[in-house]
C-alpha positions in Angstrom: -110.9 -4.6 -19.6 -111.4 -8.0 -20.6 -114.2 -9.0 -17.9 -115.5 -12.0 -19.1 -111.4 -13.8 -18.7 -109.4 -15.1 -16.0 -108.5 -11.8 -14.6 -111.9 -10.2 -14.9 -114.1 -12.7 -13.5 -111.9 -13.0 -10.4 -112.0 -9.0 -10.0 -116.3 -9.0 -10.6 -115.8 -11.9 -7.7 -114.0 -9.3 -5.4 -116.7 -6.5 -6.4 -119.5 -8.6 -5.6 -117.7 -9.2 -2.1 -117.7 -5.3 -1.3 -120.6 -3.2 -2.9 -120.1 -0.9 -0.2 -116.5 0.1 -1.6 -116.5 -0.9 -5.9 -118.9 -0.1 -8.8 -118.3 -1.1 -12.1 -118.7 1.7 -14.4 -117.6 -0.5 -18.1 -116.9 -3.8 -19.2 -114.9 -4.5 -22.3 -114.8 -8.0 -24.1 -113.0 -9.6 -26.7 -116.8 -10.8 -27.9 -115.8 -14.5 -28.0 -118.4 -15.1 -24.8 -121.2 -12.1 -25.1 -123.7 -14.4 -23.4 -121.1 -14.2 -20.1 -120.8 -10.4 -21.1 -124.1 -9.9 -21.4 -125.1 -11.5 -18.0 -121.8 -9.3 -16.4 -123.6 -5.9 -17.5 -126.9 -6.6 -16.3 -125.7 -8.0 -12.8 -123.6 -5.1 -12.5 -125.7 -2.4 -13.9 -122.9 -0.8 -15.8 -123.0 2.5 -17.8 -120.6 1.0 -21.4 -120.2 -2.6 -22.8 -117.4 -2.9 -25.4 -117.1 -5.7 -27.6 -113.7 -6.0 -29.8 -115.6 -8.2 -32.4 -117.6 -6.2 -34.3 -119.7 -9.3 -35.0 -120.6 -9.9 -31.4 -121.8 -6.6 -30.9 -125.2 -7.2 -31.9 -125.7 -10.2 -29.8 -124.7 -8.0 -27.3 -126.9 -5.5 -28.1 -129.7 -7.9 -28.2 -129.2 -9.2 -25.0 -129.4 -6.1 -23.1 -132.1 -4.9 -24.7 -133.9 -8.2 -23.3 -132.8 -7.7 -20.2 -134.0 -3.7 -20.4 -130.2 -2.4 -19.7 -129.7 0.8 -20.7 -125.6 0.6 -21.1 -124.1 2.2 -24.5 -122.6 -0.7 -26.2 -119.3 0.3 -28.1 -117.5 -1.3 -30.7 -114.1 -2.5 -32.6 -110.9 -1.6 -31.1 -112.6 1.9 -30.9 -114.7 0.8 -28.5 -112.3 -1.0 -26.3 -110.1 2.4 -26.1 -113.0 4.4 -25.8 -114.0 1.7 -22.4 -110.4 2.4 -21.3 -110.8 6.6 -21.1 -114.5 5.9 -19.4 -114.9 8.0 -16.5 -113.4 5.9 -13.2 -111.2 6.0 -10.7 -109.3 3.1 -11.7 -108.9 0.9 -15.1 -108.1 -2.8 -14.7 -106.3 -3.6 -18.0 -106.6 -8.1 -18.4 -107.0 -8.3 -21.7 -104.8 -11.2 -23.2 -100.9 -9.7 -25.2 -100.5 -7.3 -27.2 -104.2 -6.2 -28.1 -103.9 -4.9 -24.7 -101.3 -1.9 -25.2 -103.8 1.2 -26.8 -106.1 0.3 -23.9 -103.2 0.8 -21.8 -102.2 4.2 -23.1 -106.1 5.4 -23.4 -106.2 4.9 -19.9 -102.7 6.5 -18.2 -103.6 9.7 -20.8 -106.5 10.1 -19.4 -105.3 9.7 -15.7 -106.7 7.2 -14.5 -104.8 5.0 -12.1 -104.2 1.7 -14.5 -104.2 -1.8 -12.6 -102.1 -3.7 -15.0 -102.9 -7.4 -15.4 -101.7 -7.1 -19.4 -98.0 -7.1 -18.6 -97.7 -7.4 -22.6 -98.7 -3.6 -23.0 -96.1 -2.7 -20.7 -93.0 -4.7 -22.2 -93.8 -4.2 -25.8 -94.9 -0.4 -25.3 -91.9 0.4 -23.3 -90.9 4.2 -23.6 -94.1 4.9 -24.5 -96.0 3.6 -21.4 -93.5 5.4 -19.1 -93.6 8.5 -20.8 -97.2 8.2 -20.6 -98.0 7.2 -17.1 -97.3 9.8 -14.1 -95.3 8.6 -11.3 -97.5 5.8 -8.9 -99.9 5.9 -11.8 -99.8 2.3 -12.4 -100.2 -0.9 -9.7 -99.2 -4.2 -11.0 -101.5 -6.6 -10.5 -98.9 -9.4 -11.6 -98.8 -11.4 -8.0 -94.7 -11.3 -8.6 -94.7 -7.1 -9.0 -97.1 -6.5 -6.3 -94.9 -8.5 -3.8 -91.8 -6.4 -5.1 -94.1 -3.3 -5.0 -94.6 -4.3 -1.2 -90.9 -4.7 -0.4 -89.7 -2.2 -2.7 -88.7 1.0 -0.9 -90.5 4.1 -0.8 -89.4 7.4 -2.3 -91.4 10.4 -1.9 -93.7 11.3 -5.5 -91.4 14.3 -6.4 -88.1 11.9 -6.9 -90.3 8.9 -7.9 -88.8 7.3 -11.4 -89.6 4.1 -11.4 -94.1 3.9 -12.3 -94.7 1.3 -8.9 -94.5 2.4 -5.4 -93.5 0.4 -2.4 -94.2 1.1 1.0 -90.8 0.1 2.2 -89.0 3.4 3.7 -85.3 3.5 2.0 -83.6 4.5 -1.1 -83.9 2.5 -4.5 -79.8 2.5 -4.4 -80.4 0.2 -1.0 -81.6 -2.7 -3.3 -79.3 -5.1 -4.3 -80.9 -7.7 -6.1 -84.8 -8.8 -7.5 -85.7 -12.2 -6.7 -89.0 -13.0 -9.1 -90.4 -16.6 -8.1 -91.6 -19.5 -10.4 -93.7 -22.0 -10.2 -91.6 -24.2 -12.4 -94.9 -24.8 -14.0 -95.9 -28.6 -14.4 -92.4 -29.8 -16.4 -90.5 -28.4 -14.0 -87.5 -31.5 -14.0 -88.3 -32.6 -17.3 -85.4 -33.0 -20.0 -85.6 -31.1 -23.4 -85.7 -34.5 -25.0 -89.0 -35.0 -21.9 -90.7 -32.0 -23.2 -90.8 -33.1 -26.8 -94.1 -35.2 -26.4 -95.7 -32.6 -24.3 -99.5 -32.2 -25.3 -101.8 -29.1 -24.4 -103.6 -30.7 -22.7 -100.1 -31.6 -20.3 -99.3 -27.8 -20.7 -103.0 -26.2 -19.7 -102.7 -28.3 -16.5 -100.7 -25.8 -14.0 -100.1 -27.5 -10.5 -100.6 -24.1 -9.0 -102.7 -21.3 -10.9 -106.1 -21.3 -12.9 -105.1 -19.0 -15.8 -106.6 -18.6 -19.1 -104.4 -20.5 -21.6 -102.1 -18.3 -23.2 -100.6 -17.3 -19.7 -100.6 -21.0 -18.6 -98.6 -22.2 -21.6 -96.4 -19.2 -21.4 -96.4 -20.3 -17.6 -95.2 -23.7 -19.0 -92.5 -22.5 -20.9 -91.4 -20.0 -18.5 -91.9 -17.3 -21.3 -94.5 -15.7 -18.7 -91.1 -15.5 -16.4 -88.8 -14.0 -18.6 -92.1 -11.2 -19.2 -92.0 -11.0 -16.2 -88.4 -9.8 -15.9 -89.0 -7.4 -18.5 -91.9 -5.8 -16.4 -89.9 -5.9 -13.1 -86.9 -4.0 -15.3 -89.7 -1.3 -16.4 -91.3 -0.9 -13.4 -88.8 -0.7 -10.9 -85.5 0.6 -12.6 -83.5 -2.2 -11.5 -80.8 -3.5 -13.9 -81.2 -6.8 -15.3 -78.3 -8.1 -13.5 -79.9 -7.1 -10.2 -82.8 -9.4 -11.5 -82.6 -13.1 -10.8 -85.7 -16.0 -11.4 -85.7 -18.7 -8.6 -88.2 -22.1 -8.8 -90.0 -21.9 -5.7 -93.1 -24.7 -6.4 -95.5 -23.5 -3.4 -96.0 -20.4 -5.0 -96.6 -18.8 -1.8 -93.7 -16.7 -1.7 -94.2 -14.3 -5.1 -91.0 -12.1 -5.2 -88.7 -10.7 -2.8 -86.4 -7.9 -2.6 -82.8 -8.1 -1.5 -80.8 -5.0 0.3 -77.5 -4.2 0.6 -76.9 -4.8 4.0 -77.8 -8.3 3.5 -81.4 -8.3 4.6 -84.1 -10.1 2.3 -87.7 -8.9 1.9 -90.2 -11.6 1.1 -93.8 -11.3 0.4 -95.8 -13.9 1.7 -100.0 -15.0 0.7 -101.8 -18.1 -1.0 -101.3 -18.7 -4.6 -104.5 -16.5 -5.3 -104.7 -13.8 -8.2 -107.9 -11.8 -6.0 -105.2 -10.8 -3.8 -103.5 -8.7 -6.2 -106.4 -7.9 -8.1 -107.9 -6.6 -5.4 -104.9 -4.1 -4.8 -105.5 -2.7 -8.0 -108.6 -2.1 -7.5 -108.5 -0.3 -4.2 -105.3 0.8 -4.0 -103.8 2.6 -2.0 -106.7 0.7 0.2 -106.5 -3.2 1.4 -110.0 -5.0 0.8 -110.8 -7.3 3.5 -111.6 -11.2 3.4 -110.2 -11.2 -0.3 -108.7 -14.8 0.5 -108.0 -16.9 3.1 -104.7 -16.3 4.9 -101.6 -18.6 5.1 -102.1 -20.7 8.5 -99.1 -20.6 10.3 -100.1 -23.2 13.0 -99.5 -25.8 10.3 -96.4 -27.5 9.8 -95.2 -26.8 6.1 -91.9 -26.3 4.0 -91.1 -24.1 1.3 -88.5 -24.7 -1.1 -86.4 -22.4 -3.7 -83.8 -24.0 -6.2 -82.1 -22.9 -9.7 -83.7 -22.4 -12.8 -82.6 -24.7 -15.4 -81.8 -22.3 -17.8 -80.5 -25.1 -20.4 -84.0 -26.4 -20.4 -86.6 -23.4 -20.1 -83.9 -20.6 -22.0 -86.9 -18.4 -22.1 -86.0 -16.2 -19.2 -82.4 -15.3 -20.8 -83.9 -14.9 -24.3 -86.0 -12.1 -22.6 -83.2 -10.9 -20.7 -81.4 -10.8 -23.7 -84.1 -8.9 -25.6 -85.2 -6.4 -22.6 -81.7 -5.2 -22.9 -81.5 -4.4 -26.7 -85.1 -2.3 -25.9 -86.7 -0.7 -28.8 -89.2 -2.9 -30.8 -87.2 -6.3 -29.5 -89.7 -7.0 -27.0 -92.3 -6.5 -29.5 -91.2 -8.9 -31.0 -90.4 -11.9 -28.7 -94.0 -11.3 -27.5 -95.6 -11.3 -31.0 -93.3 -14.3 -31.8 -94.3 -16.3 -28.6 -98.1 -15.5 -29.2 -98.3 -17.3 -32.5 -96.2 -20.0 -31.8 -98.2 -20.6 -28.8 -101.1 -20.8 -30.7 -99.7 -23.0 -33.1 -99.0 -25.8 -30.4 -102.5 -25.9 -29.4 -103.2 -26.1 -33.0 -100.7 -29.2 -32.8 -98.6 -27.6 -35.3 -95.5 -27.5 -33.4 -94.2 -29.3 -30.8 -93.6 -27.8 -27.3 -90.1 -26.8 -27.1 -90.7 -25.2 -30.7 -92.2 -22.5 -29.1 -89.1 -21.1 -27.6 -87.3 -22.1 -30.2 -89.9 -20.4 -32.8 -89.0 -17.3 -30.5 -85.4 -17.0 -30.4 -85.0 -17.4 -34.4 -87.6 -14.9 -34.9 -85.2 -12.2 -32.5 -82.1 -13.8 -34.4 -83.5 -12.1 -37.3 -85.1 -9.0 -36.1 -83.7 -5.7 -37.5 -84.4 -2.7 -35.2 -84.3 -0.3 -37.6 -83.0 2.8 -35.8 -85.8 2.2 -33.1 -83.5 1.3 -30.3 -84.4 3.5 -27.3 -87.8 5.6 -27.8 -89.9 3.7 -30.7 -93.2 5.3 -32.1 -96.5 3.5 -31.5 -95.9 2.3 -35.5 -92.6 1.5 -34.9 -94.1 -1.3 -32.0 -97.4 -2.2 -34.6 -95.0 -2.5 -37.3 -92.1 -5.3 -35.7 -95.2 -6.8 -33.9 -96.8 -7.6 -37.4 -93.3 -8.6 -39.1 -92.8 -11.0 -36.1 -96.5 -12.9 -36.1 -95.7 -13.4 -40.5 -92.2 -14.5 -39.8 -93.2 -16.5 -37.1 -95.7 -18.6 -39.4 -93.3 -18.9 -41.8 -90.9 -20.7 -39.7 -93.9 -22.4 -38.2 -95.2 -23.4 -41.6 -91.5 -24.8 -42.8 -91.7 -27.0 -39.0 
């Protein structure tokens, strides 16, 4: 889901590394590149090709058919869901926010095991993800919640609550504290009054990851963190205060997990997204040669340091909003998506966005939706946030 992105053209890369062990059965696509979907169907000989715009799909359809590829092509959201419940073993979810969540559900209903690059689905669906995945059903393929998935510890299926397992042998109650990583992203430093000239073009340019831009301005403002601290909350059952973001700008240490007895658990690889990709896909399995291994022979230092909260407030404004639940994180996603897109637009400055974000929450009734919100419920204070967000936007 989402092949022809960052996420899915890294995960093809991995497939085409191991015939012998992966076969792609369906491709879904937003439809903004159906030449590169096109080209992904015939190399891979797939079965379904679904295309989200339904005025892609003939080009799509054309294309095959001149190639002689006999895959079904399915259309509209429809389609996309109906890619999702495609016979598999395993559903890699990367398509970009909150367009990503029925795929999500589609999937975990019907069982298979969802590798879940669209953290979005997760933190604005909530209840309803949980309630719909079985325990172990889903593997993060965030490169922060497979390192906690690694040093989490390990409780058998039956007593499983949390949807990730670890392989650590212990008792969730051992865990003291979450430590999720950050880049810092490329201002990390700067001054609120630094960030005001920031350009996308200063924002798209991530001194560590190659992401596609959504992620790496939400990398810049650290809202991808505080996401990120949602998805660690959901996944794992650990409080929010048992949840801490540290800057650690090698980006080769990618979460860790602390225990009560004082010891520290730290996962350990090259900044590179095939690693956890390629756990999704062949999990509980590890691929071989998926990237090349830290070298330990070579002198190097790594470095961790406080978040600058006053700065990047993102990560508290999450916090904030993961703990009032319901359709909150709804909104602050639906909120940061448009005002994201507005400062590429160069309709509002950089530190806007958060700002954008926060106002939108400020304002957001939850109606009575608190703990267990319907599917509607989630569409509903998704939509209200994207209109109220361009009208603050607008007013800017």
């Amino acid at each position: 889901m989402g092949s022809t992105g960052s996420i899915g053209t890294q995960a093809i890369d991995i497939v085409r590394r191991h015939p012998d062990r992966l076969r792609v059965v369906a491709l879904a696509g937003g439809g903004g590149r159906p030449d590169d979907l096109v080209r992904q169907a015939v190399e891979l000989d797939v079965e379904a090709v679904a295309v989200a715009q339904e005025s892609a799909a003939d080009v799509v359809r054309s294309g095959l058919a001149q190639h002689g590829s006999p895959a079904k092509v399915l259309t509209g959201s429809a389609g996309v869901v109906e890619a999702a419940q495609w016979p598999s073993d395993v559903v890699l979810n990367g398509i970009t926010g909150a367009l990503g969540l029925e795929s999500t559900l589609a999937a975990l209903r019907s069982g298979r095991l969802l590798a879940l690059a669209n953290k979005e689905s997760l933190i604005i669906g909530g209840p309803l993800v949980r309630d719909a995945a079985r325990p172990g059903q889903i593997v993060p393929v965030d490169s922060e919640h497979y390192a906690i998935a690694q040093c989490f510890p390990h409780v058998p299926d039956d007593q499983l609550s949390s949807l990730a397992q670890g392989r650590v042998e212990g008792r969730p109650g051992d865990v003291s504290r979450v430590v999720v990583t950050a880049s810092g992203g490329p201002f990390r430093g700067w001054s609120r009054s630094d960030l005001e000239a920031v350009t996308p073009e200063q924002a798209l340019a991530h001194p560590t990851w190659n992401m596609g831009p959504v992620i790496t301005v939400n990398s810049a403002t650290l809202v991808n963190k505080g996401l990120e601290v949602i998805e660690a909350h959901l996944l794992f059952d650990v409080p929010f205060d048992q949840i801490e973001v540290v800057v650690h700008p090698q980006s080769v240490v990618h979460s860790m997990v602390e225990y009560v007895d004082g010891t520290t658990l730290a996962k350990a690889s090259p900044p590179d997204m095939r690693i956890p990709i390629a756990n999704g896909l062949a999990w509980p399995e590890r691929l071989s040669e998926v990237a090349q291994p830290l070298d330990w022979t070579r002198a190097s230092s790594w470095t961790f340091e406080p978040l600058d909260s006053d700065v990047f407030p993102a990560v508290a404004l999450a916090a904030q909003v993961g703990r009032a639940g319901g359709t909150a994180p709804a909104v602050y996603n639906a909120a940061n998506e448009e005002a994201v897109a507005a400062f590429l637009g160069t309709r509002l400055p950089f530190p806007a966005i958060v700002d954008i974000v926060a106002q939108v929450v400020s304002e957001h009734a939850d109606a009575g939706e608190r703990h267990a919100p319907t599917l509607d419920a989630v569409y509903a204070a998704d939509a209200w946030a994207r209109a109220r967000s361009w009208e603050l936007i607008d007013r800017s």
